[in-house]
N, C-alpha and C positions, 0 to 999 in steps of 0.2 A: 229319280236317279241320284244316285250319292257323287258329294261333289270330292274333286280330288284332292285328298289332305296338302293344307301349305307346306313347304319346303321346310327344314328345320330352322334356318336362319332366317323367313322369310316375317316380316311384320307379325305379329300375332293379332288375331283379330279384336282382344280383348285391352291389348295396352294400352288402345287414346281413351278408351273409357277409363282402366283405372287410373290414369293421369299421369302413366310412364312412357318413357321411350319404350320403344320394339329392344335396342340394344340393355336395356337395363331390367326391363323383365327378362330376355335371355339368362343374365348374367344371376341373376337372384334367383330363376327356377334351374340352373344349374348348379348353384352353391347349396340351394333347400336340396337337390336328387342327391348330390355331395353328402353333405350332412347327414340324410335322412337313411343311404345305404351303407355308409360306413357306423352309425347310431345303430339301425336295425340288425346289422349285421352283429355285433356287439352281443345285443339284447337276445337277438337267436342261437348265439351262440351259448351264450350262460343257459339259454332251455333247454336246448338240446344237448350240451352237457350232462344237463340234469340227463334226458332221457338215456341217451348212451347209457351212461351211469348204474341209469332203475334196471337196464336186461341185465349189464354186465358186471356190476360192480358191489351196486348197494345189497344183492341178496346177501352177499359173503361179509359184509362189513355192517348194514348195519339191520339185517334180520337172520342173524347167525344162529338164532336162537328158534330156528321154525325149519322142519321139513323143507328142503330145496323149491318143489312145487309151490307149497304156499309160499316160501321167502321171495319167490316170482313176481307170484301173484299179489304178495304185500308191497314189493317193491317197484310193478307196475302201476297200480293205486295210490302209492305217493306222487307219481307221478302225474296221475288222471286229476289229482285232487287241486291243482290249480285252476285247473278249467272250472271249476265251481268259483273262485273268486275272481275270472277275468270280468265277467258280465260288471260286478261292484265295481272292479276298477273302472271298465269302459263307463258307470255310469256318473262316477265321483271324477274322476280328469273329462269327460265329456263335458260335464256340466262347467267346469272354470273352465275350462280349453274354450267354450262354446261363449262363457263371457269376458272371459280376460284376458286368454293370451295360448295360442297354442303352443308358443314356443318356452316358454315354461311349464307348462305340463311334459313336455318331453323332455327338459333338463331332470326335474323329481323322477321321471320314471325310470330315467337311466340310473341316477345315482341307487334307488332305491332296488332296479333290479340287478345290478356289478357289487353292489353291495352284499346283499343277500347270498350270491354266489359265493364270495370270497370267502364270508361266515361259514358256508358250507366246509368248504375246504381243510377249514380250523378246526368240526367237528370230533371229539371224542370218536372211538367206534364201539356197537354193541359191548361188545366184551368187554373194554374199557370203564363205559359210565352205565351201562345196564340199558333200563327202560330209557334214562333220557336223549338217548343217543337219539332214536328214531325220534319220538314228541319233536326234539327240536329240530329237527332234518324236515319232519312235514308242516314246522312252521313257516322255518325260511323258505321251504317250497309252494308256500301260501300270499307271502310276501312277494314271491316272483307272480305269483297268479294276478296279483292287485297292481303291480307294476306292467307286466305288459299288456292286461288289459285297457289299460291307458296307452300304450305306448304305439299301439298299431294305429288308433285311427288319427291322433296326432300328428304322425310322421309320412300317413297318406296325405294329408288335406293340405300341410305345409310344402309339401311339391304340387301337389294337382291344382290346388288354387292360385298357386302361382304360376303353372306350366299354358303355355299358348293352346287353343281351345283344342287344335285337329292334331296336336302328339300331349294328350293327356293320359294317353294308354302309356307311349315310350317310356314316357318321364314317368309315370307313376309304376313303372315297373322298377323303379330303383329301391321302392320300399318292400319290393315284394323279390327281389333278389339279396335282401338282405338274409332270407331264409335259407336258400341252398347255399348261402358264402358263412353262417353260422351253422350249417351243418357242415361243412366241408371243414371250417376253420377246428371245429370242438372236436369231430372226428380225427383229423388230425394228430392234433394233440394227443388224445386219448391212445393212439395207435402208435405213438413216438413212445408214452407211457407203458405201454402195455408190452413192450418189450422187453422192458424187466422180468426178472424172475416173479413168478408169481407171488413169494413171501415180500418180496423187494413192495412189489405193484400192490395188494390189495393191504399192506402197511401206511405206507406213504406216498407211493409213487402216482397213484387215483388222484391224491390232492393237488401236484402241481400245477394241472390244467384250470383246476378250483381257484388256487389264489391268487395265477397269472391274469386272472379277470381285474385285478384292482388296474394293473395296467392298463387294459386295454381301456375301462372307465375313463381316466385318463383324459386320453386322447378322446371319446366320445364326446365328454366334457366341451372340451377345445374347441370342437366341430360344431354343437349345437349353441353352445350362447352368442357366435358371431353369426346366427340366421334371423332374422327381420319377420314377424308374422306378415301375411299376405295383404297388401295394398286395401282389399275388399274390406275383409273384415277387420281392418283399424280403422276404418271410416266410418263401419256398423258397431263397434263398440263408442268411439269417438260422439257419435249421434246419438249414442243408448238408446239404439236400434236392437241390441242386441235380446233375445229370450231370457223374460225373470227365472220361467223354470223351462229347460229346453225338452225333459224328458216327459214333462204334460203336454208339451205343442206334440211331441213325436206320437206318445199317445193318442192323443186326439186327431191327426189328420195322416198318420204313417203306420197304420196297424199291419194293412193288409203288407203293405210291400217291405215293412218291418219282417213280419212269420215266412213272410219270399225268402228273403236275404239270409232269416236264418237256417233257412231247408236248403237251399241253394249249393252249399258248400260239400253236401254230404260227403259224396263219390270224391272229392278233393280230399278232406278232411279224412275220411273214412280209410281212403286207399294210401295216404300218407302214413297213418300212422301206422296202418296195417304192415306196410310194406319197405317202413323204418323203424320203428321202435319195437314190436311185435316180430319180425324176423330175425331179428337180434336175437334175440332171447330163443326164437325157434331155432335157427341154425346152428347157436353153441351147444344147449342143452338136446333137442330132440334129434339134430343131424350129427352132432359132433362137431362140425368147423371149430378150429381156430379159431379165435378171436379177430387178429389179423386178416383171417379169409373173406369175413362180412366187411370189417372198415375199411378193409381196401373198393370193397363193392359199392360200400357210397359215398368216400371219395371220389371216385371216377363221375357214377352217376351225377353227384350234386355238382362237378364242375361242368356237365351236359346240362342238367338242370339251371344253371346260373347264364349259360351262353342262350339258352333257348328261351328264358322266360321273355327279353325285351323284343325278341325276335315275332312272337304270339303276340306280345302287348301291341307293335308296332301295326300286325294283321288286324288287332280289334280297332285300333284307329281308322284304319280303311274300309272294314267291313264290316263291323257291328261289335260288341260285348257278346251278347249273345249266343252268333254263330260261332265262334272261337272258343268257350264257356261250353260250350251243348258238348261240338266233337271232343275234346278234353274229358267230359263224363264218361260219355261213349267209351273213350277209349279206355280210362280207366275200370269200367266194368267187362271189357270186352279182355284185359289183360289180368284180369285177378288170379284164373285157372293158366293162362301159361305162366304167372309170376311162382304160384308154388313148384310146377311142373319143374320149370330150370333151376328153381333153389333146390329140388329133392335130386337134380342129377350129382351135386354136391361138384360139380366140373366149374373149374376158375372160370372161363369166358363165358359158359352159358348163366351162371351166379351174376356176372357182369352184364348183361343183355338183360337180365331178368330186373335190375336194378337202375340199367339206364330207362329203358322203355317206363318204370314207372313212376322216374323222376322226369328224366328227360323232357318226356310227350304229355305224356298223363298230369304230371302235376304242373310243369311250365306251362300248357294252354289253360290249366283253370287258375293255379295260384298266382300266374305271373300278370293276372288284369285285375285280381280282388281288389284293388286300389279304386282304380277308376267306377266298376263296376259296384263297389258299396257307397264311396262319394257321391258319385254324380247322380245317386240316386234321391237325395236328400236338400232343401233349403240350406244355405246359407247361413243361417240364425240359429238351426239346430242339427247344424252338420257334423261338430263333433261327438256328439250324444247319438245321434241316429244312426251314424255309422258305424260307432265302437258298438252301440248294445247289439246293434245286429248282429258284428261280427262276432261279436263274446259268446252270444247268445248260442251263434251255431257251431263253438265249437262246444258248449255242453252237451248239446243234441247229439252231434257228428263227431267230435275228436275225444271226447273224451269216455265212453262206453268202446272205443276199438279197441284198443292192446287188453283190454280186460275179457272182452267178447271174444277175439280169438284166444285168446291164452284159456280161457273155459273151455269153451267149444272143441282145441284138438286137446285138451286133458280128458274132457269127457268122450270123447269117441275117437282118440286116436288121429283124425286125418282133418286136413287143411279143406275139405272137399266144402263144408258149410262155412268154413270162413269167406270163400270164393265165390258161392252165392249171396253172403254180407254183403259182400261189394256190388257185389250186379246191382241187388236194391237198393244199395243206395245211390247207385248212378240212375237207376231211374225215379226214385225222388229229386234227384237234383235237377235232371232234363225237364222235367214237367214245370219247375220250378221255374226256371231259366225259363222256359217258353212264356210266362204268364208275368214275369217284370217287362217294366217296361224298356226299353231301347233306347239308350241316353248318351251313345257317343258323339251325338251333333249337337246334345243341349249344352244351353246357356248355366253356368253353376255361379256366375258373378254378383245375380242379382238376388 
């Protein structure tokens, strides 16, 4: 029988062993969830900027020089093209994060991915500089790939290692609500932008939201160097305890539940990008929408999305990773056919229901536990390598083949009908997935 999670104020069971008070781990795994979702938030927001961008933006700016379809299709593919280099990332900051410090690994990755963005901003367009407009657009979009593939499993392990055993879901949901508060934030913006005249907007007005990032860096800045790595693992570097190569130990005794972690995600991954980055692009060009008509659609959503994820993370504390993780699949393959259904009636509220349900439900009960659910699955010694490559890993599998796959698929036959099966399969790779890790919301992750 599962026993009933402690109170949030109440001792944690792990503080007499790391050699703190109950009230000062509190006080440190609420400044690390601090830290870690105003940082994340940040970092997701420069990506998904990017994405917004690749439906709405960059065909006209910087593949002006290609047929509208391909300009698409090239500018959802600069897009895709980071996820080729998160895996490096996750496996170059895993590997110091894992012996010298996580909390500078997370300093580098922010500056490196606010940075990048800002350069964005500054770019030339096609017309302007020619061929090097795009080259250097899909560089700094490479440099974001190396930066947040570092920057996710950092900014999990720095709250969950520090958060009290039975709400490592709560608390590890602040790194995972940094996603719909960086979609909501970029979208935003973009939609404040995008009220310009069109000569106005794809001139100059695209770039506001671009070099406004130097700012918010900033403040990320500010937030991350007053965070403390976690009790545990300054004890285990201190003792040079810690892994010479962390990514041979994962090899060697983490294979199987490595290739789990990174099939796991599909139906998340899959149905995310499907049904953000890819209906962008379908609604303005194949429906006609407005611009405004979709960003209005996942602002709403991603602020459902942002309320609901700690709410699932709080349910996987009490009742598994797992069971929380499976229904979240389910639902998302069980929503792909009414998600196009209500986008093709082109009707405001039903566009909005079609957008809550798939942020809201759908991506809040699988992305809003990815935290816990990739850490606690991993040693101590080679937790920050084990957890980023997995998670890198699956988003080349899973996120990074979708806005390319459906944008093929309704070019070549018209209809969203095979994209809607995309997703069923991959929520049932995910489910089988999910069934066959193991169940680690009562384990020990200290030692």
């Amino acid at each position: 029988m599962n026993q009933k999670p402690a109170d949030l104020h109440a001792p944690p069971a792990n503080a007499e062993a790391a050699g703190i008070s109950a009230a000062e781990q509190l006080t440190q795994v609420k400044r690390a969830a601090r830290a870690s979702f105003i940082g994340t938030t940040i970092e997701w927001y420069d990506y998904f900027l990017y994405g917004t961008a690749s439906a709405l933006i960059f065909p006209r700016v910087f593949f002006s020089n290609l047929s509208p379809g391909v300009a698409t299709f090239a500018s959802l593919a600069s897009f895709s093209v980071s996820w080729v280099l998160r895996p490096i990332g996750g496996l170059i900051f895993g590997h110091f994060g894992d012996r010298l410090s996580r909390k500078k690994m997370l300093v580098i990755t922010l500056i490196m991915m606010g940075g990048s963005t800002f350069l964005i901003g500054a770019l030339p367009s096609y017309a302007a500089a020619g061929l090097i407009a795009p080259i250097l657009l899909i560089l700094l979009r490479m440099v974001q790939g190396l930066a947040l593939g570092g920057e996710w499993g950092g900014a999990a392990l720095i709250v969950i290692e520090h958060a009290p055993p039975r709400r490592r879901g709560l608390f590890g949901s602040a790194v995972q609500m940094g996603v719909p508060a960086g979609l909501l934030l970029s979208t935003g913006v973009v939609a404040l932008a995008s009220t310009l005249p069109d000569e106005a907007f794809f001139s100059w007005g695209w770039r506001m939201p671009f070099l406004l990032s130097i700012a918010l860096v900033a403040i990320g800045y500010w937030l991350r160097t007053a965070l403390e790595d976690p009790k545990a693992f300054r004890q285990q570097v201190e003792e040079t305890r810690a892994a010479q190569l962390p990514i041979a130990e994962v090899l060697a005794t983490a294979k199987r539940k490595t290739l789990l972690l990174a099939l796991v995600q599909f139906a998340c991954n899959t149905g995310y990008y499907v049904f953000t980055v890819y209906s962008g692009s379908y609604a303005t060009q194949q429906l006609g929408m407005p611009r405004s008509f979709l960003l209005e659609a996942l602002m709403i959503a991603a602020v459902v999305d942002l309320v609901m994820q700690p709410a699932f993370a709080a349910l996987s504390d009490r009742i598994g990773r797992k069971p929380v993780y499976i229904f979240g699949s389910l639902f998302i393959g069980a929503w792909a056919f009414p998600f196009f259904a209500l986008l093709d009636s082109e009707t405001q509220p039903l566009v909005w229901l079609a957008m809550i349900g798939a942020l809201g439900i759908g991506h809040a009960s699988t992305g809003g536990i990815n935290g816990p659910l990739y850490t606690e699955q991993y040693p101590l010694r080679m937790r920050y390598t084990g957890a980023s490559m997995a998670f890198q890993l699956s988003g080349i599998v899973t996120s990074t083949p979708a806005p390319l796959v459906a944008a093929w698929v309704v070019a070549a036959t018209g209809s969203t009908n095979f994209v809607s099966v995309y997703v069923i399969a991959a929520a049932v790779i995910s489910v089988i997935s999910a069934l066959l890790l193991e169940e680690t919301y009562r384990k020990r992750i200290d030692e």
